[in-house]
VEXFIPA-789403 format. One record per residue (C-alpha): x negated, z, y; residue in three letters; residue number from 1. Coordinates in nm, 4 decimals, padded with zeros to 6 digits. Last residue first. Layout:
! VEXFIPA-789403
[site [X,Z,Y],"ALA",NUM]
...
***
This chain:
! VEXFIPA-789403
[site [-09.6598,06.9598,05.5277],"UNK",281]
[site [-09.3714,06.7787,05.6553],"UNK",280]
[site [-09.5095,06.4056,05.5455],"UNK",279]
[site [-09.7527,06.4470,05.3169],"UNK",278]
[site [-10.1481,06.2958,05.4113],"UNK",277]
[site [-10.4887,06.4094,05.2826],"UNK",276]
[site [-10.7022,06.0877,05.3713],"UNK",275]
[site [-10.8830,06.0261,04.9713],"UNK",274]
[site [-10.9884,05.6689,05.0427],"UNK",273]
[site [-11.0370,05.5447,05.3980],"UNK",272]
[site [-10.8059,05.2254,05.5020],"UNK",271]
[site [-11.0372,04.8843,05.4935],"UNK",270]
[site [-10.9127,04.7194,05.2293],"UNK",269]
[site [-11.0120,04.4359,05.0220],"UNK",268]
[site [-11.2521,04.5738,04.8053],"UNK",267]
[site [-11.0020,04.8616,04.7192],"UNK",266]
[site [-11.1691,05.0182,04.4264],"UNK",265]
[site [-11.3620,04.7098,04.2166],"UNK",264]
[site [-11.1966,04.8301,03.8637],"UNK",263]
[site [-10.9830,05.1230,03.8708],"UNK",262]
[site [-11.1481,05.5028,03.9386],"UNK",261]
[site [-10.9251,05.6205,04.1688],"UNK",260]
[site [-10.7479,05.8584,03.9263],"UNK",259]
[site [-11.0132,06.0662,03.8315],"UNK",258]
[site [-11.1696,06.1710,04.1586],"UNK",257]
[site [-10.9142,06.1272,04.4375],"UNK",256]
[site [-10.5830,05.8247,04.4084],"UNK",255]
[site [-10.3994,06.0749,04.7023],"UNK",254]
[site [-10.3190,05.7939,04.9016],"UNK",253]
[site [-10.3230,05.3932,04.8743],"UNK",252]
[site [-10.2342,05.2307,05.1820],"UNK",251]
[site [-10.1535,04.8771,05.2140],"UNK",250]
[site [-10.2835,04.7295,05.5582],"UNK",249]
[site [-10.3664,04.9032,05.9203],"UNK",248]
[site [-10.6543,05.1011,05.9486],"UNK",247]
[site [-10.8765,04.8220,06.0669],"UNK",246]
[site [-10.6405,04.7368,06.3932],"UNK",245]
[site [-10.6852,04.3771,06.4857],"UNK",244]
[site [-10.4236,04.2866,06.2232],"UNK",243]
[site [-10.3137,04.0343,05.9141],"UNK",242]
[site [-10.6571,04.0446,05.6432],"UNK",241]
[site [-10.5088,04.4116,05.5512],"UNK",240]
[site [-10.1352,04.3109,05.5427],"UNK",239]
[site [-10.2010,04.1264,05.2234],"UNK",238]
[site [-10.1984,03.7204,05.1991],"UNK",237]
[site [-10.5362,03.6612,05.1757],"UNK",236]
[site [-10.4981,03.3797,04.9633],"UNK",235]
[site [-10.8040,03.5314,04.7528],"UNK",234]
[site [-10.6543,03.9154,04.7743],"UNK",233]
[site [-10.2993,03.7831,04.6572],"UNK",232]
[site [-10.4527,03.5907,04.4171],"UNK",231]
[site [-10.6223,03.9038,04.2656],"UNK",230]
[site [-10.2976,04.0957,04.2699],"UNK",229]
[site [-10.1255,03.8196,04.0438],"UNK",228]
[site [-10.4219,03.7841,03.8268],"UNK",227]
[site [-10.4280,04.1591,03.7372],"UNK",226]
[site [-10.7773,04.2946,03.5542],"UNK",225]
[site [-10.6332,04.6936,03.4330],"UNK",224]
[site [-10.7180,04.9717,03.6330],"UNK",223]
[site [-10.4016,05.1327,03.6409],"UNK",222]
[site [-10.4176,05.1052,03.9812],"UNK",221]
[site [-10.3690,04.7244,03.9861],"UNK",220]
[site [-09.9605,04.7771,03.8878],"UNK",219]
[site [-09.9001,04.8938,04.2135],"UNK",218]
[site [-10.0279,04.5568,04.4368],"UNK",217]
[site [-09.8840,04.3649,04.1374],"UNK",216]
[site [-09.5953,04.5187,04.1597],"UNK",215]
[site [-09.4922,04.5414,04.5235],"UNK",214]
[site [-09.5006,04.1374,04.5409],"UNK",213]
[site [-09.3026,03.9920,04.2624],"UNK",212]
[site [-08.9873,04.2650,04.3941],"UNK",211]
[site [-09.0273,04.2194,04.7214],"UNK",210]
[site [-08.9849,03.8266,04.6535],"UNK",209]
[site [-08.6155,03.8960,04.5099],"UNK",208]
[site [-08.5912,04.0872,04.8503],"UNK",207]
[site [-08.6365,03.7856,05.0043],"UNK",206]
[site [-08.4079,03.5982,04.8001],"UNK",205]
[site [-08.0701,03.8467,04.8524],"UNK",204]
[site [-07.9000,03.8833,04.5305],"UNK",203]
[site [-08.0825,04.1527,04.3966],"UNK",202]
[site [-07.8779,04.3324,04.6136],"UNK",201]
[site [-07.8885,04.4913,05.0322],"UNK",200]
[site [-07.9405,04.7900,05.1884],"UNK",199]
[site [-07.9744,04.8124,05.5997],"UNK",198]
[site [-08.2203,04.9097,05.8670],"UNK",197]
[site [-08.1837,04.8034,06.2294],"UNK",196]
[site [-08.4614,04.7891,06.5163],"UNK",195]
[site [-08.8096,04.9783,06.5136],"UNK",194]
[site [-09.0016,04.8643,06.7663],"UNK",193]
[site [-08.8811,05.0865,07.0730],"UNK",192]
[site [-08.7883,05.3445,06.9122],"UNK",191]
[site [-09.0817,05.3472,06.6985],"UNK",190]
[site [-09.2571,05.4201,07.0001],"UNK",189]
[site [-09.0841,05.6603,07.1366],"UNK",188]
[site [-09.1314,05.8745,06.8106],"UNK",187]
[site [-09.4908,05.8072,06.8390],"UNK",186]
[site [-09.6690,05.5904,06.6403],"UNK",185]
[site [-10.0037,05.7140,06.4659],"UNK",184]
[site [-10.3614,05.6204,06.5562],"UNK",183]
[site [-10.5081,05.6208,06.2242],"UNK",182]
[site [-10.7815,05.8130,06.3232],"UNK",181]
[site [-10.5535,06.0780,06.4052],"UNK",180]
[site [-10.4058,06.1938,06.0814],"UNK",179]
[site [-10.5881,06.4219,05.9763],"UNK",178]
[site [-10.5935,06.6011,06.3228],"UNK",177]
[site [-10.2280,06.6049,06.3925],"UNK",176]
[site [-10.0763,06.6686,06.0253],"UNK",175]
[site [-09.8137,06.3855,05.9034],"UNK",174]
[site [-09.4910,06.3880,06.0458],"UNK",173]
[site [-09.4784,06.0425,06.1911],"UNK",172]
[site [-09.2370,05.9629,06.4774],"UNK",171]
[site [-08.9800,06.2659,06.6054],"UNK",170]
[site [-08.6987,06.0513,06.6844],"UNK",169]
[site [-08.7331,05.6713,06.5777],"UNK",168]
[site [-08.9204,05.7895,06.2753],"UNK",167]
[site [-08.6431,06.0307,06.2097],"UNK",166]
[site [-08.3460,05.7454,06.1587],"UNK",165]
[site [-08.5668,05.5518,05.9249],"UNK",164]
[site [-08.6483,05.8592,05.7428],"UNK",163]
[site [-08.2357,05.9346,05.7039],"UNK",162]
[site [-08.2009,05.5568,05.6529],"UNK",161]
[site [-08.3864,05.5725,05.3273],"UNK",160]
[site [-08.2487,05.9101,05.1896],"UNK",159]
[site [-07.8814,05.7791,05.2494],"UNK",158]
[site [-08.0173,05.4889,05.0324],"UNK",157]
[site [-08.1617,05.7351,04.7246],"UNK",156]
[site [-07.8034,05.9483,04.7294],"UNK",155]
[site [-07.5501,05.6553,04.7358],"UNK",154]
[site [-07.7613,05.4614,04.4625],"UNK",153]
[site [-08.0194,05.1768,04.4665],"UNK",152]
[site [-07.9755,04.9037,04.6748],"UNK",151]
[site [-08.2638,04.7185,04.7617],"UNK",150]
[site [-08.4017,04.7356,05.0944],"UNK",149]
[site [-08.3775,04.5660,05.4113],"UNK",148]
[site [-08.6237,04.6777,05.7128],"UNK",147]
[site [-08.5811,04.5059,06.0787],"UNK",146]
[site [-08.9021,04.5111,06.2673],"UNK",145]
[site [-08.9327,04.4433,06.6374],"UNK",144]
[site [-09.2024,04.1713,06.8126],"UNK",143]
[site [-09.4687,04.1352,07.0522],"UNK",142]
[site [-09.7085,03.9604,06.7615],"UNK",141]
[site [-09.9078,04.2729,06.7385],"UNK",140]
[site [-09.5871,04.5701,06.7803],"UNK",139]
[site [-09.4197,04.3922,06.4538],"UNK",138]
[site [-09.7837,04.4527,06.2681],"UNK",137]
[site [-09.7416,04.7444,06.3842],"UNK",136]
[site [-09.3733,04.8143,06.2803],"UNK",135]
[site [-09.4962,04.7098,05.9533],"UNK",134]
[site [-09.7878,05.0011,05.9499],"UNK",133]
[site [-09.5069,05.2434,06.0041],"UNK",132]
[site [-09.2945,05.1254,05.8125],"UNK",131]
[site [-09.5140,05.1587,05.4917],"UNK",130]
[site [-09.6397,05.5055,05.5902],"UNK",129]
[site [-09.2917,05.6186,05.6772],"UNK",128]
[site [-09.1608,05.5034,05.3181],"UNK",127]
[site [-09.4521,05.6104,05.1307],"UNK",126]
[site [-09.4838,05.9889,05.2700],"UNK",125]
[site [-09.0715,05.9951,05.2244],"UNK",124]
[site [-09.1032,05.9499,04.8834],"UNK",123]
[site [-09.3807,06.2239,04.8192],"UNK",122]
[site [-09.1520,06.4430,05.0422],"UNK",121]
[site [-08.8123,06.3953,04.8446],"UNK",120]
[site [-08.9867,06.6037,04.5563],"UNK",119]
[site [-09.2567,06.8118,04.7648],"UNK",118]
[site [-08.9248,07.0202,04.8782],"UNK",117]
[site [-09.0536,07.3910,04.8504],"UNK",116]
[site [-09.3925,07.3819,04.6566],"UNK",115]
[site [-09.6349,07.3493,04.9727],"UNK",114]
[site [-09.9679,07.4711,04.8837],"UNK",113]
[site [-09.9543,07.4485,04.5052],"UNK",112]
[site [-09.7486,07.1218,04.4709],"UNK",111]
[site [-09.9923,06.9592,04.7063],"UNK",110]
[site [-10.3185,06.7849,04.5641],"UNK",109]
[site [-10.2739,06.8181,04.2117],"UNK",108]
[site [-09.8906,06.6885,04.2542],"UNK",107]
[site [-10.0401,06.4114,04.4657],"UNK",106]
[site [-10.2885,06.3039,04.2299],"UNK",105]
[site [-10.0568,06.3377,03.9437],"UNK",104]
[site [-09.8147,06.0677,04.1942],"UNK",103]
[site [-10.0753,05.8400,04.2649],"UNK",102]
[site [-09.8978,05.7179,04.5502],"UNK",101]
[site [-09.8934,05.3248,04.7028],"UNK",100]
[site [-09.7625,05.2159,05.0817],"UNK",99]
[site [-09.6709,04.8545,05.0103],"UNK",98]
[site [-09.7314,04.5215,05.1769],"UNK",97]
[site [-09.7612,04.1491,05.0884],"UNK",96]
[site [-09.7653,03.9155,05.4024],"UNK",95]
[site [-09.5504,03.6036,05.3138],"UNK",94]
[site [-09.5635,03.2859,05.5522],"UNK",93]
[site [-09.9124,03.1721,05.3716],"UNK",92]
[site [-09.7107,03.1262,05.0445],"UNK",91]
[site [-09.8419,03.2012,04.6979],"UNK",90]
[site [-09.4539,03.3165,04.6097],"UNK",89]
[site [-09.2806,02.9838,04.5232],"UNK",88]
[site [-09.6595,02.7557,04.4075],"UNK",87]
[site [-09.7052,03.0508,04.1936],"UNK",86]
[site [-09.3322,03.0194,04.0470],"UNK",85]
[site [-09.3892,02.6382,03.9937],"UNK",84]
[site [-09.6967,02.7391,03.7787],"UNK",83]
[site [-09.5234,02.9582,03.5607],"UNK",82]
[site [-09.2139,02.7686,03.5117],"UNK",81]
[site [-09.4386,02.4919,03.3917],"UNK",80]
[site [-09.6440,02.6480,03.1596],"UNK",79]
[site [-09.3245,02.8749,03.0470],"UNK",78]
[site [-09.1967,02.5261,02.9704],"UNK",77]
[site [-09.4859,02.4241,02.7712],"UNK",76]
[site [-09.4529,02.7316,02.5591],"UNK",75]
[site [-09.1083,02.7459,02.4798],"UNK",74]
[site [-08.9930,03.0339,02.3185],"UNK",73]
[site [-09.0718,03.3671,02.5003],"UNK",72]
[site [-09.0636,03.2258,02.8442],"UNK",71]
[site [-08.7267,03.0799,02.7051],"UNK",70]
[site [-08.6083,03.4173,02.7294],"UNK",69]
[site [-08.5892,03.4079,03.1070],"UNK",68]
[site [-08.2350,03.4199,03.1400],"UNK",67]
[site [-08.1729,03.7186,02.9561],"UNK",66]
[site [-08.5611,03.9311,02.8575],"UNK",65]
[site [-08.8639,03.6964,02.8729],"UNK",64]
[site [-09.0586,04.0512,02.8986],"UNK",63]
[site [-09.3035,03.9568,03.2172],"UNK",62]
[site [-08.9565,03.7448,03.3539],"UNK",61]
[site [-08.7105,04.0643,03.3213],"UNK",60]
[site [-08.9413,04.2522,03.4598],"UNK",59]
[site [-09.0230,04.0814,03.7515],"UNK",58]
[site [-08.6381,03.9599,03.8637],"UNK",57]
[site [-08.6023,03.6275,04.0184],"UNK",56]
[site [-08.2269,03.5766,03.9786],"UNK",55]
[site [-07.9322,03.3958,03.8597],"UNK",54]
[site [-08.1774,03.2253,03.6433],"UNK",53]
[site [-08.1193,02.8346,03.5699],"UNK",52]
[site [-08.4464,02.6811,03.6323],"UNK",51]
[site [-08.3299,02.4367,03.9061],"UNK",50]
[site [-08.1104,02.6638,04.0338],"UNK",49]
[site [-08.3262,02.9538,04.0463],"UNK",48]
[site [-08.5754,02.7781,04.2443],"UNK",47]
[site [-08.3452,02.6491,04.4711],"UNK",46]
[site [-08.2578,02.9861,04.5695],"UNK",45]
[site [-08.6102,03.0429,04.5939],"UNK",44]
[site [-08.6736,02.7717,04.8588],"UNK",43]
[site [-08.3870,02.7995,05.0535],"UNK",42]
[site [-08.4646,03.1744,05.1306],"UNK",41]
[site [-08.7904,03.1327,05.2495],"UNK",40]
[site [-08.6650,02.8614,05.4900],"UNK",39]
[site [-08.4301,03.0832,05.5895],"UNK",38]
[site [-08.6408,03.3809,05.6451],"UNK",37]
[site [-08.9432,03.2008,05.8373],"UNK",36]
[site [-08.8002,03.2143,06.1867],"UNK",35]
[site [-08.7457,03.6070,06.1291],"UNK",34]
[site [-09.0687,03.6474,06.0512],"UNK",33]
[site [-09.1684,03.7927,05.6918],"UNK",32]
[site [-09.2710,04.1007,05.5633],"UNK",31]
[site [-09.2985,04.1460,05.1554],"UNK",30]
[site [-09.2604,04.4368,04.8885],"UNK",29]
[site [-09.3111,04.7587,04.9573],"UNK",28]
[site [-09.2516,05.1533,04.8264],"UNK",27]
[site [-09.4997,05.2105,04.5454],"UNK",26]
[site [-09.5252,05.5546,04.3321],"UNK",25]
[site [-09.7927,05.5381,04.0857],"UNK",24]
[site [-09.9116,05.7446,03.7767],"UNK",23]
[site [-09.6189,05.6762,03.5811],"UNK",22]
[site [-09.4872,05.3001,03.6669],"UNK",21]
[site [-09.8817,05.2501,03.6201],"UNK",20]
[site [-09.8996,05.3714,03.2581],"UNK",19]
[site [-10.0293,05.7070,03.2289],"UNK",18]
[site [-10.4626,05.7508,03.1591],"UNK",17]
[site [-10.5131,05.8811,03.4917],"UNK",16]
[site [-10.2758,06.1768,03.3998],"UNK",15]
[site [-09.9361,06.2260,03.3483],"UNK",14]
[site [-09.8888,06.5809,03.1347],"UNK",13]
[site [-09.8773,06.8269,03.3653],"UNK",12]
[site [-09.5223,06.6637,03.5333],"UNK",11]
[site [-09.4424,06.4362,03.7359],"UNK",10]
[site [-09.3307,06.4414,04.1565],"UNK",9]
[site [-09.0211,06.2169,04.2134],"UNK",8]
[site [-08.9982,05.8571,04.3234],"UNK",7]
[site [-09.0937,05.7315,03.9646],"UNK",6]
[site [-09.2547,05.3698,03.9835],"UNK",5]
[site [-09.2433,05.0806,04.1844],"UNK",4]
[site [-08.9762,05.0551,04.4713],"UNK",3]
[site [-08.8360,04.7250,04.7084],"UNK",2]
[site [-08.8544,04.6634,05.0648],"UNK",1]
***
C-alpha cells in the first residue's frame, strides 16, 4: 500500500481545475498472493540491476530525475526502458487497487456538518475502504490479507495500524443505511481475515509496484487521457474485473457535480458514484 496526494482536507481554493496530487487523495497500490511475491520480487529486482536504478520510483522516472536521467537523454534507451517496464508491471498476477478522494469534494461535502477531526477522517475513509474491499477479495479465494505499507513518519504509520487495529474490533464506521448495499464487514469478520500489518521502504519490490500502480488509477481524475490507467482497464488487471460481488473494486468517493466530470467516468467500475461515506460521521 502506497499514498497519492495530500492526506489532509484543502483549502477554498482547490477546485476541479487542481492538479491531481491536489484534488485527490489515493491510498493503494497492488495485491498479490503470497505464492506470487517472490517471483514478483525477482523480477523487479532484476530489473533494477540490469538498468542500474536502486529503485523503481514513479516520479523520479516521469521527471528523469537521479538514476533515471538518461530518460531525459537518450531516446532509444528510454524506448527500451519503457517497454521492458510495461512488460515488468502489465502482469496478470497483479490486481491494481486504491480507495480514491476528491479531497474539495469531500471538504464541500463534510467540513460543515462534522468540523471536529475531518483531517485524520478523510484518511482513515480511504484506508478502511481499501482494506476492506482487499480483505474480500482475501475472503473469495478462502484466504487472509496481510497489508505492508510504505514508511512514512512515526505519526502517519501509528495512524495506519491504529485503523488496522479498529477494523478488527468495531469493523467499518461508515453510517448503517448508506452504507448497506455494500454489504460491509463486521468487526468479527475482519478478525478473522485480516492478519498482520507492518511498514516497510522503498526498498521492498512490491511496494516499488504500489507505487506505478496507485498513480495512474489517481492521476485519471484529473481528466486528462492516461495510457498507464487505460492498460490497466484493457488487461483487466483492477480489482473490479477480480470478484463475484459488484460493489467490490477501486472506489472513488465524494468526486459529485464538478469534480467527476473526467473523460469516460468510471467505465470500468461498477461501485455507485456520489455514495456519502466518512468514517466516524
Amino acid at each position: 500500500m502506497d499514498d497519492f496526494g495530500t492526506r489532509t482536507t484543502c483549502t477554498g481554493a482547490t477546485d476541479a481545475t487542481s492538479p491531481a496530487h491536489e484534488l485527490s487523495f489515493a491510498l493503494g497500490g497492488v495485491i498479490v498472493a503470497s505464492e506470487d511475491v517472490d517471483a514478483l520480487s525477482s523480477k523487479v529486482e532484476a530489473f533494477c540491476k540490469k538498468w542500474g536504478v536502486p529503485a523503481l520510483h514513479g516520479n523520479k522516472i516521469r521527471s528523469g530525475k537521479g538514476k533515471f536521467g538518461f530518460l531525459k537523454k537518450d531516446a532509444d534507451r528510454k524506448e527500451a526502458f519503457f517497454e521492458e517496464l510495461n512488460q515488468l508491471v502489465l502482469d496478470d498476477r497483479l490486481i491494481a487497487h486504491a480507495c480514491v478522494i476528491c479531497r474539495p469534494g469531500y471538504r464541500d461535502r463534510y467540513i460543515e456538518k462534522y468540523p471536529d477531526g475531518i483531517r485524520w477522517a478523510m484518511s482513515k475513509t480511504a484506508f478502511d475502504i481499501s482494506v476492506e474491499r482487499a480483505a474480500k477479495l482475501a475472503m473469495q479465494g478462502g484466504r487472509k490479507l496481510d497489508v505492508v505499507y510504505e514508511r512514512t513518519g512515526k505519526k502517519e504509520d501509528r495512524l495506519l495500524e491504529d485503523y488496522f487495529a479498529d477494523l478488527k474490533v468495531a469493523g467499518m464506521g461508515f453510517c448503517a443505511e448508506t452504507s448497506k448495499q455494500y454489504g460491509p464487514l463486521t468487526g468479527a469478520q475482519f478478525k478473522d481475515h485480516l492478519n498482520v500489518i507492518w511498514p516497510d521502504g522503498k526498498g521492498n519490490p512490491l511496494l516499488q509496484l504500489a507505487d506505478l500502480f496507485v498513480h495512474p488509477v489517481s492521476q485519471v481524475t484529473c481528466g486528462k487521457q492516461n495510457r498507464a490507467y487505460e492498460q490497466l482497464v484493457e488487461r483487466k488487471m483492477l480489482l473490479d474485473f477480480k470478484h463475484d460481488d459488484d460493489a467490490v473494486g477501486v472506489k472513488y468517493s465524494c468526486f459529485d457535480g464538478e469534480y467527476g466530470q473526467w473523460e469516460k467516468l468510471q467505465t470500468h467500475t461498477r461501485d455507485p458514484e456520489g455514495s456519502p461515506e466518512a468514517v466516524g460521521v
